[in-house]
N, C-alpha and C positions, 0 to 999 in steps of 0.2 A: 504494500500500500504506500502508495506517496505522501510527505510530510510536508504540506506546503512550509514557503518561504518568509522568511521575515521581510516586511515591504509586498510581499505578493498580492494584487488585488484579482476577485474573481467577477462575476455576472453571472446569473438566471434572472430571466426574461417569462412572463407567465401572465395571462388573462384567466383571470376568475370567472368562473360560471355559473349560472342558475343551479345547477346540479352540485356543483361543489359548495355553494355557501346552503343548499339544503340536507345532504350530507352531514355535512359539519353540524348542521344545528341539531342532527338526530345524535351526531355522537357524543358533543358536548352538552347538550340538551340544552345549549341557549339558545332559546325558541320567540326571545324578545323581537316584536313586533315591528323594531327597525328593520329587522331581517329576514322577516317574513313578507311583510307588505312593499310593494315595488314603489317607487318614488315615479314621481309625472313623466319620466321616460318610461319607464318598466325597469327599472333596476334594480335591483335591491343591495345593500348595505353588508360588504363583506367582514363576518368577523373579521375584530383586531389579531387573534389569534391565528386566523387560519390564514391572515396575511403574513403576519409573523412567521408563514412555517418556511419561506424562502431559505432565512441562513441557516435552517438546519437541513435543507439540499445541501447546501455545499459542505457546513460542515461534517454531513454526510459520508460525499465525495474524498473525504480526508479519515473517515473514522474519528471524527473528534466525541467524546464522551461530555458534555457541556456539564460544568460544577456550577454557572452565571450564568444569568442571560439579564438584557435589563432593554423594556423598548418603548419609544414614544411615539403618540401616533397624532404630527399636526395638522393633520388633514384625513380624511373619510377615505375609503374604495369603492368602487361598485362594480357592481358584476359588467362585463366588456369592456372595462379599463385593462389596458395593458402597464405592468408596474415593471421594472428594473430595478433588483437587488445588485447594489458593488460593494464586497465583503472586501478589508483589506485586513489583514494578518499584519498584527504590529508585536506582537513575540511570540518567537517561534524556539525554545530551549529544551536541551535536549538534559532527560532524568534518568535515573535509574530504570523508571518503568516506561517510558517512552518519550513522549514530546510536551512542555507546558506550550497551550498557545493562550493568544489572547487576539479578540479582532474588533472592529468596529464596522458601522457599514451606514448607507441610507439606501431606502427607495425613492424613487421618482416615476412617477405617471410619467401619460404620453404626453402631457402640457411640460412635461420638466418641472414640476412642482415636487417637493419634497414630501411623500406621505407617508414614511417610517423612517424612524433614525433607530439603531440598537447597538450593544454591544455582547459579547461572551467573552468567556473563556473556557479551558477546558484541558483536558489532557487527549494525545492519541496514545492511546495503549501500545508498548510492545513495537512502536513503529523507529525504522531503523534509517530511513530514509530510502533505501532500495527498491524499487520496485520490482 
């Protein structure tokens, strides 16, 4: 498994759907009415959560095990917005048991507005840097 870099920045790219924000409300069972009722286009109001789940793609993509997460949300999503996660990896140290990291990131819609800021940290287990 690859260890990303310290200074490395990543992207995923992703539009939310009517089916994924009703999904989500089945599994989290937050069935609040924002999210259920579509707004004067027909959209409806993408969990903060299930927006949130971009940088654990990537930190995915890396095996990271997140100890932190921490995100703020200054602007809404809705389903047919297209959003852009850029995770940048600002320590990347190497332990006993594998790799300490730590990243920060934002999204941005298609306007280029800012509508999640977050950060983690975490460990990758066992990771050697080898592929």
């Amino acid at each position: 498994m690859p260890v990303p870099e310290t200074g490395q920045t990543d992207t995923f790219t992703r539009e939310f759907t009517t089916d994924d924000v009703r999904q989500f409300a089945d599994v989290s069972a937050d069935t609040g009415s924002h999210h259920e009722e579509p707004d004067d286009d027909g959209r409806l109001l993408v969990h903060g959560l299930l927006t949130a789940t971009l940088p654990t793609k990537i930190g995915g993509d890396y095996d990271v095990l997140a100890d932190r997460m921490s995100f703020e949300f200054p602007r809404p999503v809705y389903t047919g917005e297209t959003v852009t996660c850029e995770v940048t990896f600002h320590t990347v140290e190497p332990t006993d048991s594998g790799h300490r990291v730590a990243a920060d990131g934002v999204y941005r819609n298609g306007a280029d507005e800012v509508v999640l800021r977050f950060e983690f940290r975490g460990i990758v287990r066992g990771a050697d840097g080898d592929d």
